[in-house]
C-alpha positions as a printed NumPy array, in Angstrom:
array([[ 23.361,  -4.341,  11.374],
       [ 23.919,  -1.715,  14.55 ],
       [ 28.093,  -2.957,  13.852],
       [ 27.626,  -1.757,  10.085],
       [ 25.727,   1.287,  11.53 ],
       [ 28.616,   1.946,  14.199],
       [ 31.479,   1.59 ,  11.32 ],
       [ 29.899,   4.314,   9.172],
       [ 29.708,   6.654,  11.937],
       [ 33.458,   6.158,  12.16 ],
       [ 33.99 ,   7.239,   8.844],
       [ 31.681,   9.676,   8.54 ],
       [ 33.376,  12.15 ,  10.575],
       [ 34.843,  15.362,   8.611],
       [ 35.932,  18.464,   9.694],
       [ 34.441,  22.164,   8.578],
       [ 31.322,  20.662,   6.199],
       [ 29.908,  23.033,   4.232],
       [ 26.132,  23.517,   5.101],
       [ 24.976,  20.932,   2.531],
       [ 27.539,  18.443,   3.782],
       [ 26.38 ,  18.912,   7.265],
       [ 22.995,  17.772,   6.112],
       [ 24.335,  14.538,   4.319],
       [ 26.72 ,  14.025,   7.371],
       [ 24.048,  14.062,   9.647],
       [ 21.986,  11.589,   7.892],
       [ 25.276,   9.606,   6.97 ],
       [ 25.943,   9.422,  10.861],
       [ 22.307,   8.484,  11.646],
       [ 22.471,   5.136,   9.96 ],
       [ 19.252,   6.447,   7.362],
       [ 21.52 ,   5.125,   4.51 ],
       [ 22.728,   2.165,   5.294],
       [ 19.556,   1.144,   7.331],
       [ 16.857,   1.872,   4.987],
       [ 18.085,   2.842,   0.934],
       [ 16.081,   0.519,  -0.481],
       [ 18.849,  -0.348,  -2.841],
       [ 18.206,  -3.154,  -5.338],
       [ 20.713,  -5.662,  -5.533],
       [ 20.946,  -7.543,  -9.014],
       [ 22.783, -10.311, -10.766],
       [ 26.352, -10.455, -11.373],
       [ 26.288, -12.035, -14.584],
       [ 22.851, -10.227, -16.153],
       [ 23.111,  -6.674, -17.742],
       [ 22.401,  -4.339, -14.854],
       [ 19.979,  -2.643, -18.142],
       [ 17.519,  -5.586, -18.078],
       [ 16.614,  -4.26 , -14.316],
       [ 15.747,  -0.98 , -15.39 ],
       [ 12.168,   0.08 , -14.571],
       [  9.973,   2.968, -14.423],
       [  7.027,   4.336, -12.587],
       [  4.991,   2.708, -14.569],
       [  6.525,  -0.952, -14.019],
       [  4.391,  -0.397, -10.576],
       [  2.331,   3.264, -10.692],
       [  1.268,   3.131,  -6.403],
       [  4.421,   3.034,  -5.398],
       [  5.15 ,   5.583,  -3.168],
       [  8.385,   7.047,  -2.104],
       [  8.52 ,   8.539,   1.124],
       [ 12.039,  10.535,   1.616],
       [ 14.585,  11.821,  -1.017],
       [ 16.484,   8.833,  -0.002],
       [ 14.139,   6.395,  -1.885],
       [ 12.419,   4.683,   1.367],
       [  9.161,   3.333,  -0.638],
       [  5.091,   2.363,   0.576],
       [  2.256,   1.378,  -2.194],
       [ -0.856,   3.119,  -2.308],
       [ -3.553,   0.643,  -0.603],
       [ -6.458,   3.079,  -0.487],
       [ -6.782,   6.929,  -2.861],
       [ -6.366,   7.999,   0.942],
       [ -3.791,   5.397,   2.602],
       [ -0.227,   3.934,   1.932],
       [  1.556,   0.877,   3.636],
       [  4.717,   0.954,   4.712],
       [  6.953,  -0.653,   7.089],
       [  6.886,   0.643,  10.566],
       [ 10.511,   0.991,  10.512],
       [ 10.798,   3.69 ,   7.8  ],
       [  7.976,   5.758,   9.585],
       [ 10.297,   8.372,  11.309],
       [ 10.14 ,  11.648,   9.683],
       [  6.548,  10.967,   8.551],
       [  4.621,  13.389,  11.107],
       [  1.39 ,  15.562,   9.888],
       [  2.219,  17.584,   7.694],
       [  5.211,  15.852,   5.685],
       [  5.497,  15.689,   1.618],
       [  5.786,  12.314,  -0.061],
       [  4.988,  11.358,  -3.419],
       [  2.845,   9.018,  -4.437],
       [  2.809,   7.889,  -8.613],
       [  4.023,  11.754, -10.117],
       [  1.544,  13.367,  -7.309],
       [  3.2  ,  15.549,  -4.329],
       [  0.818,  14.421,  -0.961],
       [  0.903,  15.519,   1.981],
       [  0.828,  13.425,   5.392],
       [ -2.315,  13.459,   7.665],
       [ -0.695,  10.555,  10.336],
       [  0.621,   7.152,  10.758],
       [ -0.229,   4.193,  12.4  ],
       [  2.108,   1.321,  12.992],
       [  1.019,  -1.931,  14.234],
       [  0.666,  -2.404,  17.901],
       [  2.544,  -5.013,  18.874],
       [  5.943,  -3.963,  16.794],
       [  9.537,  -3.927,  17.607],
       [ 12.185,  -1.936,  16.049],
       [ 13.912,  -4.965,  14.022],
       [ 11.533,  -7.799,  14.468],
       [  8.334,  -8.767,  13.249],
       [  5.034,  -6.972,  12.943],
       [  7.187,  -4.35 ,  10.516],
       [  3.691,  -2.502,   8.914],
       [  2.357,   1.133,   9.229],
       [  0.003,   3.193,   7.616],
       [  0.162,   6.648,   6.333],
       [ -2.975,   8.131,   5.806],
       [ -2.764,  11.681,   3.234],
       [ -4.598,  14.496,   3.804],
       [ -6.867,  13.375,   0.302],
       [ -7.352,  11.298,  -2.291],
       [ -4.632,  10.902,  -4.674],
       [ -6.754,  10.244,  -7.965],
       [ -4.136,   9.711, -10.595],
       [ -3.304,   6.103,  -9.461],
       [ -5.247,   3.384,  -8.966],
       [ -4.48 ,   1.604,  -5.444],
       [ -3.039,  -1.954,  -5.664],
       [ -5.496,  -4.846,  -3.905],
       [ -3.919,  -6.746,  -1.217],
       [ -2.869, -10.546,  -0.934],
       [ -5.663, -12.155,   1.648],
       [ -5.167, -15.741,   0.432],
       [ -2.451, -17.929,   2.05 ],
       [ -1.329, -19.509,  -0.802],
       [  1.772, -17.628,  -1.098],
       [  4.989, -19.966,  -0.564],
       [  6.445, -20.613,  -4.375],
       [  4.942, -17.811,  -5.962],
       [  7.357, -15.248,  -7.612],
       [  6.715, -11.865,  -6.988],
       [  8.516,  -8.447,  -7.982],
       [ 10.669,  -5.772,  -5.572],
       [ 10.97 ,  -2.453,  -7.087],
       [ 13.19 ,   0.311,  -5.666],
       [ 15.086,   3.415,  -6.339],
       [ 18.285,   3.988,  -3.973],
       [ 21.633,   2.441,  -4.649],
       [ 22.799,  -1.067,  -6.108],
       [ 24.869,  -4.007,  -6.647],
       [ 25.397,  -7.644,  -7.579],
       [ 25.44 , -10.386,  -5.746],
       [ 28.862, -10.671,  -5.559],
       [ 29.73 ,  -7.47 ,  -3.458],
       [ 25.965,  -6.538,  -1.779],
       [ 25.355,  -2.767,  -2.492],
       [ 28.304,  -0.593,  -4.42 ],
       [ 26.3  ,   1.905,  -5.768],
       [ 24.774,   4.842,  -3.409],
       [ 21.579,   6.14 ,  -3.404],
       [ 22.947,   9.398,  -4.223],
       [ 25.07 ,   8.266,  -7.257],
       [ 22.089,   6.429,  -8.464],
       [ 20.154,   9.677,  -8.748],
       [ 16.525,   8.008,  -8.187],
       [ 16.883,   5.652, -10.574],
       [ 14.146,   2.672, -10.415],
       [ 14.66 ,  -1.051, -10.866],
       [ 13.147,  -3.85 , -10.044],
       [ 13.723,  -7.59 ,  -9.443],
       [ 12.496, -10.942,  -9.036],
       [ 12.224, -13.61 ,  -6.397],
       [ 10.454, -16.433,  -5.016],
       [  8.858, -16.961,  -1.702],
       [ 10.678, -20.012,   0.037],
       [  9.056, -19.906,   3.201],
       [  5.854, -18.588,   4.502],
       [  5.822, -17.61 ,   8.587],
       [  2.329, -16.545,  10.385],
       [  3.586, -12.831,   9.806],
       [  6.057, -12.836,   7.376],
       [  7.251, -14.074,   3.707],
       [ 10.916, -14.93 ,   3.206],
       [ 13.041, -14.778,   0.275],
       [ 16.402, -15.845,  -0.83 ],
       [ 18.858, -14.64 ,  -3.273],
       [ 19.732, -17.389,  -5.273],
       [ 22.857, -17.351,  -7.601],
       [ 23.468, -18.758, -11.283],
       [ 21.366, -21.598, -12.786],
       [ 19.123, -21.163,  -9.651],
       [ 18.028, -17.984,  -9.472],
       [ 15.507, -16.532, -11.526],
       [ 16.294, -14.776, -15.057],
       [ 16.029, -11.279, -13.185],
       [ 16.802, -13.017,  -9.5  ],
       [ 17.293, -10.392,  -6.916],
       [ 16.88 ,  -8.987,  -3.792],
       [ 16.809,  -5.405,  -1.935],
       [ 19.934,  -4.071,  -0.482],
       [ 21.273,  -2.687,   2.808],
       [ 18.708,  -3.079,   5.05 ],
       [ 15.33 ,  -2.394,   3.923],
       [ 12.672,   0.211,   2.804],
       [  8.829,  -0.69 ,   3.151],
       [  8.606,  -1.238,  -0.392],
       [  6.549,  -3.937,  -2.217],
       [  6.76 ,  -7.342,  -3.172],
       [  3.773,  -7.624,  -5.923],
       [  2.677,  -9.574,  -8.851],
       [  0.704,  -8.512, -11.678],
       [ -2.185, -10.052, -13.992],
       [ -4.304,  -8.995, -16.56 ],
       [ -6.856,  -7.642, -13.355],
       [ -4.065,  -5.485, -12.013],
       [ -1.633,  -5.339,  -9.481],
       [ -1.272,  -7.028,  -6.129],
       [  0.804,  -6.839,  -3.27 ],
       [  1.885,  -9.748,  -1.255],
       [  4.813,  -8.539,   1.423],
       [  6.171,  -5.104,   2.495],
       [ 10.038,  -5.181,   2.445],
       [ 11.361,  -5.647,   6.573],
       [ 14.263,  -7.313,   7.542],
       [ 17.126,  -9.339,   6.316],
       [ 18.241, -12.726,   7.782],
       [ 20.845, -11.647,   9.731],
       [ 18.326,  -9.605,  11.545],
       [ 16.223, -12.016,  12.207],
       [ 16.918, -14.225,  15.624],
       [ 15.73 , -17.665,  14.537],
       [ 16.833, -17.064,  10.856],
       [ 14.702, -18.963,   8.249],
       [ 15.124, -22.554,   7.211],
       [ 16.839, -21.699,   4.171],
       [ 19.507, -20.002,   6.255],
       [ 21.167, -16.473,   5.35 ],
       [ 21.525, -14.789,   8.434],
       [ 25.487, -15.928,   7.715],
       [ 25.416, -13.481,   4.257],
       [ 25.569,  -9.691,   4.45 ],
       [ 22.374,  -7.87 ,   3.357],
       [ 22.378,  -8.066,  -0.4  ],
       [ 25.262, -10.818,  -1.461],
       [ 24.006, -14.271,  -2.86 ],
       [ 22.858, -16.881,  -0.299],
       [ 20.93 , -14.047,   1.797],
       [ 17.646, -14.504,   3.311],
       [ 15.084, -11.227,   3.323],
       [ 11.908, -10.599,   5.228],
       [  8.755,  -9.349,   3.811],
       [  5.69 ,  -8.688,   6.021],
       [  3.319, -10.728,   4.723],
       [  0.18 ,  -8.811,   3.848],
       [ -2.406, -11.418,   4.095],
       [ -1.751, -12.044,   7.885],
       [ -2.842,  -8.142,   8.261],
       [ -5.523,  -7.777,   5.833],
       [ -8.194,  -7.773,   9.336],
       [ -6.017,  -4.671,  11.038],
       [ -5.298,  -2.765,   7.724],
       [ -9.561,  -2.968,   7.298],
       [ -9.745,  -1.857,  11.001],
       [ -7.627,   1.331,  10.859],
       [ -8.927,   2.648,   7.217],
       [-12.472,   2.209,   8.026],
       [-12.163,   3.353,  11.921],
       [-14.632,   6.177,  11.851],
       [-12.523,   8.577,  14.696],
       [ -8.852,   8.903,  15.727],
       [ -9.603,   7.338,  19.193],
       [-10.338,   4.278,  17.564],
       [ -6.979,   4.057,  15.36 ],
       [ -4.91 ,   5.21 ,  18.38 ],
       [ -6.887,   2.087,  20.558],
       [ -5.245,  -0.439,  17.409],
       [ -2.265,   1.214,  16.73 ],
       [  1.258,   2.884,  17.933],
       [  2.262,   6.428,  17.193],
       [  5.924,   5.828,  17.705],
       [  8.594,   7.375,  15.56 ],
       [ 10.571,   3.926,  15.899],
       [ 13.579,   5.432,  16.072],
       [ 16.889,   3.922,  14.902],
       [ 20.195,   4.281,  16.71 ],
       [ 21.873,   7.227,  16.407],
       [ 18.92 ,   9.184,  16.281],
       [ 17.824,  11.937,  18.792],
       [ 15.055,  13.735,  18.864],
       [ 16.383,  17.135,  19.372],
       [ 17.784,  16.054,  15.54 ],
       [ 15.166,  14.584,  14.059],
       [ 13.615,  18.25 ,  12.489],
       [ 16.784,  19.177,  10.928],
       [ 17.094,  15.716,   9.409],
       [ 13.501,  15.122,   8.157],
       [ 13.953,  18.549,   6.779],
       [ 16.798,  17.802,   4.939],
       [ 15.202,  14.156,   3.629],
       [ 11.78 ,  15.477,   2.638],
       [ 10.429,  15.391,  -0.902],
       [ 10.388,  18.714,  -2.356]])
């Protein structure tokens, strides 16, 4: 991943941009796109219109930046994310949450996270309720290894075939969503595989160039539920799965992904939302930005600026 990051800073470098294009070069050469556009990468040989979705296909999805980097709303007060996609999200910051503009009180990543391994969950806690959704409940079985769920995203997309063609920005926000199965169930995480042809699922896919804290959910006649938060793919992961994938480029067939897997964090999530001061959070939790490469702090204003919802 830092080698794809390190070739788009190569060709991201322009001469005399335009105000506007200093803002999308600056996020270009951060690695933001590439890193985190939670693109959704489809089929080759389904109609790209059968993936279409809308808000109300999942209505507590969250979307945290301009750029499509999603969370689901947990709690009328709280949103889970991955700790990865937590660094523009200071007090303060818009997001929206279902059609609602909300504004962020503060985050709190798990402890014991590294940028690009494991333990990839954060919450963002809002400044008050958002009413107009009703919060998804949360996987706390352990059950989950064959179950198919559902991704849903809004940056760029693809096929199978090629990984991610389509940019976030020429995909204008629009949602789709996807299916998969859970092949392989780790203490912390759920993995998934992008499957091709006769076996992959009738809407088989997976998310694209890196990933975006968004869901992986299913949904009965009681509601919605949400099993994994999207991480990693294979190829970041050290010990790759059993199924293999960490050969396959983020978003072509034979890829594996990494979900955090709610139910191993159902304890902690309970622990921060019901903490009754912010010295008890900050004694479970990390305040870190997490950082990717590329970015510097004297930066990071002018580029969560630019990436803010409006």
């Amino acid at each position: 991943m830092s080698e794809f990051i390190n070739t788009k800073i190569k060709r991201g470098v322009i001469k005399k941009p335009t105000f506007f294009k200093a803002i999308k070069l600056l996020i270009f050469c951060l690695g933001i796109i590439p890193l985190i556009s939670p693109a959704i990468i489809i089929r080759h040989d389904i109609s790209a219109e059968k993936y279409d979705a809308s808000a109300s296909d999942f209505p507590p999805l969250a979307t945290l930046y301009s750029i499509g980097v999603h969370g689901t709303l947990i709690h009328p007060e709280w949103v889970v994310t991955a700790a990865h996609a937590v660094f523009c999200l200071q007090p303060g910051q818009k997001i929206k949450v279902g059609n609602e503009i909300a504004t962020v009180a503060n985050r709190y990543s798990y402890p014991e996270y590294i940028l690009g391994e494991k333990h990839d969950i954060a919450l963002v806690k809002l400044n008050k309720p958002v009413m107009s959704v009703e919060p998804v409940a949360l996987f706390e079985q352990n059950t989950e290894k064959g179950m198919v769920t559902w991704f849903i995203g809004a940056g760029g997309t693809g096929t199978g075939l090629e990984g991610e063609t389509v940019g976030f920005e020429e995909n204008k926000g629009k949602l789709r969503k996807a299916q998969n199965k859970i092949v392989e169930v780790r203490a912390s995480d759920i993995v998934f595989k992008f499957e091709e042809g006769s076996n992959g699922l009738p809407l088989e896919g997976v998310s694209g160039n890196g990933d975006s804290g968004g869901p992986a959910y299913v949904q009965d006649e009681s509601g919605y539920t949400l099993l994994g938060v999207s991480s990693r793919t294979g190829s970041w992961d050290e010990g790759h799965s059993d199924y293999g994938g960490g050969e396959y480029n983020a978003g072509e067939y034979g890829v594996t992904e990494f979900y955090t897997r709610i139910s191993f964090y159902t304890d902690w999530i309970g622990q921060v939302i019901s903490a009754t001061s912010e010295s008890m959070r900050k004694q479970i939790s990390t305040h870190d930005a997490f950082l990717h490469p590329g970015m510097e702090v004297e930066n990071m204003p002018q580029l969560c600026n630019a990436i803010e919802i409006k």
